[in-house]
FISE-215869 format. One line per 4 residues: for each residue x, y, z of C-alpha. Coordinates in Angstrom, 1 decimal, padded with zeros to 4 digits, always signed. Last residue first. Layout:
! residues N
X Y Z | ...
***
This chain:
! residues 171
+043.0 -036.2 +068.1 | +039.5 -036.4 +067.1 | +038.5 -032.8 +067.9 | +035.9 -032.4 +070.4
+036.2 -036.4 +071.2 | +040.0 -035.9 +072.1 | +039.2 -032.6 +073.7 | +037.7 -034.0 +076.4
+036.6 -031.2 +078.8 | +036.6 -030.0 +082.4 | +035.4 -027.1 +083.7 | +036.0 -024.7 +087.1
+033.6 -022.3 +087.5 | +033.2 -022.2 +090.9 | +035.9 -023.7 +093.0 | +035.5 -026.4 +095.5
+034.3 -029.5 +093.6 | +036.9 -029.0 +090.5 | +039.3 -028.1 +093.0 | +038.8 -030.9 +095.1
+038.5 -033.2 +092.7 | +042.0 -032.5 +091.1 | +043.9 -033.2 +094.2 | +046.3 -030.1 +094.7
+049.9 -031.5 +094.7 | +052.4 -028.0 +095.4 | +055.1 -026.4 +093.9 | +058.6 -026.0 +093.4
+060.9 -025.7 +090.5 | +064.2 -026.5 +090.6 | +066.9 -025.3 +087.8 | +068.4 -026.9 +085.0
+071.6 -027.8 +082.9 | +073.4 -030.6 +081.5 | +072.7 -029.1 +078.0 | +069.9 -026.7 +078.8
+067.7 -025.2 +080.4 | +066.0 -028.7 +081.7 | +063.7 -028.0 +084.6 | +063.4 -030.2 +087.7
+060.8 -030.9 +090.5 | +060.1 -030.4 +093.5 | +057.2 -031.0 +095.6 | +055.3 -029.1 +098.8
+052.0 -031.6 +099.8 | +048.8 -030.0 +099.9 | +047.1 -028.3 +103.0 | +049.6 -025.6 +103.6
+048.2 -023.7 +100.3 | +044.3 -023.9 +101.6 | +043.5 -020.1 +101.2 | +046.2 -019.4 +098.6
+044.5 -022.3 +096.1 | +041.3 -020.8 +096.4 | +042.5 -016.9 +096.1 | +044.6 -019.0 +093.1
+041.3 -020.5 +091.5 | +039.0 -017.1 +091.8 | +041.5 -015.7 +089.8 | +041.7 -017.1 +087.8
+039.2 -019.3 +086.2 | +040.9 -022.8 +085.8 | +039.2 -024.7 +082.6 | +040.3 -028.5 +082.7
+041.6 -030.0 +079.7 | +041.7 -034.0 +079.1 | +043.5 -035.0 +076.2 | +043.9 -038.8 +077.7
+047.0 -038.0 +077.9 | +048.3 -034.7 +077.0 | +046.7 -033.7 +080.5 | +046.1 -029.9 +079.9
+045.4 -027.0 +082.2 | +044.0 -024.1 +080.7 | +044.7 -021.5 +083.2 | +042.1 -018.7 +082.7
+041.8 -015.0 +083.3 | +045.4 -014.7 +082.4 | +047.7 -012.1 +084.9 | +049.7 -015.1 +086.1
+051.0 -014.1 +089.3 | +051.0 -017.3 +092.0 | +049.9 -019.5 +089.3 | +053.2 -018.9 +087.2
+055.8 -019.3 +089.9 | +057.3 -016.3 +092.1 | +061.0 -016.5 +091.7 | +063.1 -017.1 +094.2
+066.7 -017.0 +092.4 | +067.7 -020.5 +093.3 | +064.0 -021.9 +093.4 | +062.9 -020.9 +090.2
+059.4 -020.8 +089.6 | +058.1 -021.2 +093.1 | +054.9 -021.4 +093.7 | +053.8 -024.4 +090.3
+050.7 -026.0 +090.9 | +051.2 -029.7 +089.9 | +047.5 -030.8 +089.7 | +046.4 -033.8 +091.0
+045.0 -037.4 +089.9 | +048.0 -038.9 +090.0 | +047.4 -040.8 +086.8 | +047.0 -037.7 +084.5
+051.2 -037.2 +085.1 | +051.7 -035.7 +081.5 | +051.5 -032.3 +082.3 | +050.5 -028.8 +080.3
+050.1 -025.4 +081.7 | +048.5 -023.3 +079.3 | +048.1 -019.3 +080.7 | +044.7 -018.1 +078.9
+043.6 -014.1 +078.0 | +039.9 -013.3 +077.4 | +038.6 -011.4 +074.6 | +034.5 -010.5 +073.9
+033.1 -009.3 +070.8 | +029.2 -008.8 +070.9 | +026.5 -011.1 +069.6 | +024.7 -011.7 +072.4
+026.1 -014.8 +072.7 | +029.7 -013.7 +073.0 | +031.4 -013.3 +069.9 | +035.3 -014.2 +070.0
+039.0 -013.3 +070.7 | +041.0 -015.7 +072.6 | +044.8 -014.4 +073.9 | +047.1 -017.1 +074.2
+050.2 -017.8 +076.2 | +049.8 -015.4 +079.4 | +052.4 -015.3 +082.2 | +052.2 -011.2 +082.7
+056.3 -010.9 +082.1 | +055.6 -013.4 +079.3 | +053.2 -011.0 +078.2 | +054.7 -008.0 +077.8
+057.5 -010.2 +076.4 | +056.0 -011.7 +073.3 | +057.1 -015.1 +072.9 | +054.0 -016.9 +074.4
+051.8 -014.7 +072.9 | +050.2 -017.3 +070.3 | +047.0 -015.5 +068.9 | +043.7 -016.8 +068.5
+041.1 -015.3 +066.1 | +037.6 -015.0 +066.0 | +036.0 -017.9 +067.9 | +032.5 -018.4 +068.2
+032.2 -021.5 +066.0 | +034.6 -023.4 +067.9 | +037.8 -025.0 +065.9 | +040.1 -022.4 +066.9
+040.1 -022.4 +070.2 | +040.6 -026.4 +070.1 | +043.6 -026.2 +067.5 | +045.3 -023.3 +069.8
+044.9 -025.5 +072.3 | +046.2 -028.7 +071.1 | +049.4 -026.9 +069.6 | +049.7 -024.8 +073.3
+049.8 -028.6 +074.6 | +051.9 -029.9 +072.3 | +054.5 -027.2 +072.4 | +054.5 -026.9 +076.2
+054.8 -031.0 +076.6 | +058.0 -031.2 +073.7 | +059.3 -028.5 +076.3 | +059.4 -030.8 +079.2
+060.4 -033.8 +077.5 | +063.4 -032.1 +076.1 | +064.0 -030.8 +072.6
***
């Protein structure tokens, strides 16, 4: 398994586990593999009871990195640069993007899509990077996307929350 993907499996692993573990929840289902909802980048659907009692669902797109120390976000444009894809956070159909540092277990709550109007509105303002996904033996494809400092997000966009899931759940 390569780095990449052993990130995605412990990230949606940590998630699911943190979903699960609040009182309110009702169920959470792993979509990841489902193709209606692949095509509508969303991993987890979240059924629980609102505070007034009544059933609620919201969808959630994970997004996992292992770069805490840079003290951005990697948001992904382009998903594959060859065919011109768009990338997840320009068309993710989830109300949230969980995005989680595996280290220190830090999650940060993205509402969407209040994030990518943000995000849209200030794109030429963070640096464009590249970067690499395995697909295979000896194979891959470039993704691009762009460094948003965490702060300014956080600061900038309502709604936005961060948590440590390592004291929620003692990971």
């Amino acid at each position: 398994m390569s780095a990449a993907s052993a990130v995605a499996v412990q990230a949606a692993k940590d998630l699911e586990a943190y979903l699960r573990n609040k009182p309110e929840t009702i169920e959470v289902l792993n979509v990841e593999d489902e193709p209606s909802c692949r095509a509508k980048d969303i991993d987890l659907i979240w059924t629980y009871r609102r505070s007034d009692g009544e059933q609620a669902v919201k969808t959630i797109e994970i997004k996992g990195d292992r770069y805490y120390g840079t003290g951005n976000y990697f948001l992904e444009t382009i998903s594959n640069e060859a065919k011109n894809t768009p990338g997840c956070f320009m068309y993710t159909a989830a109300d949230y993007v969980f995005y989680y540092f595996l280290e220190p277990k830090e999650l940060h709550i993205l509402p969407m899509p209040a994030t990518r109007d943000w995000f849209q509105q200030h794109l030429t303002s963070f640096p464009e990077k590249k970067t690499s996904t395995p697909v295979g033996k000896n194979k891959f494809y470039i993704t691009v996307g762009r460094l948003v400092p965490r702060q300014r997000i956080i600061d900038e966009v309502p709604g936005v929350r961060v948590m440590d899931l390592a004291a929620r759940l003692n990971f």
